[in-house]
LOLO-332869 format. One line per 3 residues: number of its first residue (from 1); their letters; for each residue x, y, z of C-alpha. Coordinates in steps of 0.2 Angstrom, whole numbers. Each point is the difference from the previous one (the first is absolute). Layout:
! LOLO-332869
NUM = a = X Y Z  ...
! end
This chain:
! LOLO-332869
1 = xxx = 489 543 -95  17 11 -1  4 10 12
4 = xxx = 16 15 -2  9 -6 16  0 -19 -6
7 = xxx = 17 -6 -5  3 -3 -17  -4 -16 -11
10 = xxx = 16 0 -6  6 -2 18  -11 -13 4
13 = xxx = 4 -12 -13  17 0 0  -2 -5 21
16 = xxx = 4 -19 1  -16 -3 10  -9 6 -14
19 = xxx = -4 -11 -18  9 2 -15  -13 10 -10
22 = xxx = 12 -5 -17  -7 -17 -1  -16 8 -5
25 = xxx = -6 5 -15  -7 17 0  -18 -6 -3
28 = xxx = 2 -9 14  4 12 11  -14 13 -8
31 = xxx = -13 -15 2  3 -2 20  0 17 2
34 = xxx = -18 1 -6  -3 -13 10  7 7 15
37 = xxx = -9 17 -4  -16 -8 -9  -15 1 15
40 = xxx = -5 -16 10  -17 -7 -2  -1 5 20
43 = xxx = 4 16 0  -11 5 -17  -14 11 9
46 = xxx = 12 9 12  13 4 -15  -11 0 -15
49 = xxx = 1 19 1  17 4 5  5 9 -17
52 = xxx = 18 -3 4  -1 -18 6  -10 -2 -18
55 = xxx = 11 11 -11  14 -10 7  -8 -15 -3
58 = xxx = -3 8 -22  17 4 -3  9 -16 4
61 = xxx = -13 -7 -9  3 10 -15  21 -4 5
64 = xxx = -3 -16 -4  -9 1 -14  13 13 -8
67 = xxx = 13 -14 4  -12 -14 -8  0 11 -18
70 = xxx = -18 7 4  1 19 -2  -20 0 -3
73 = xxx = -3 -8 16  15 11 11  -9 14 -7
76 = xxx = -17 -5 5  7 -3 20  9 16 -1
79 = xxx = -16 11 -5  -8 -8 14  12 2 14
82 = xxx = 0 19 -6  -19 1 2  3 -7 17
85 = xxx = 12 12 5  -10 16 -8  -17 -6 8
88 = xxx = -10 -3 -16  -3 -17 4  -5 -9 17
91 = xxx = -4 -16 4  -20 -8 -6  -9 -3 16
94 = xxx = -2 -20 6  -13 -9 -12  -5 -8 16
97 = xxx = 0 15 13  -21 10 -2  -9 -14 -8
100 = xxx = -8 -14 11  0 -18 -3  -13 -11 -5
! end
């Protein structure tokens, strides 16, 4: 997450403790940031509903897609991070969670 008092990326990679960000492609670099901000199969139920956390997770996606040539899909991921961020949407319940098991 960014935060205003961080120091700039810029600053960071030119640091000689820090990896050359020019040996990669910018797909690459769009692709492990949604995996980075994409959310981990342990922490689904607690952040299923976080409307940043999942409109973060929509617009890198759609980043990547717009990189990949696939303006349709980018488009698709953007209109559902906005809904995220506007409330329209909220996350289904669990398929599991209120029914019993036979």
């Amino acid at each position: 997450m960014l935060h205003p008092n961080s120091t700039p990326l810029i600053n960071q990679v030119h640091s000689s403790s820090h990896i050359d960000l020019q040996q990669y492609s910018t797909l690459e670099l769009a692709q492990a940031l949604a995996e980075r901000l994409a959310i981990p199969e342990r922490d689904w139920h607690r952040l299923k509903s976080n409307r940043q956390v999942r409109a973060l997770e929509l617009t890198i996606a759609a980043v990547v897609f717009l990189i990949q040539g696939q303006p349709t899909e980018a488009i698709a991921r953007l209109n559902q991070a906005i809904r995220w961020l506007d409330r329209s949407i909220s996350a289904p319940p669990c398929p599991t969670h209120g029914s019993q098991k036979n």
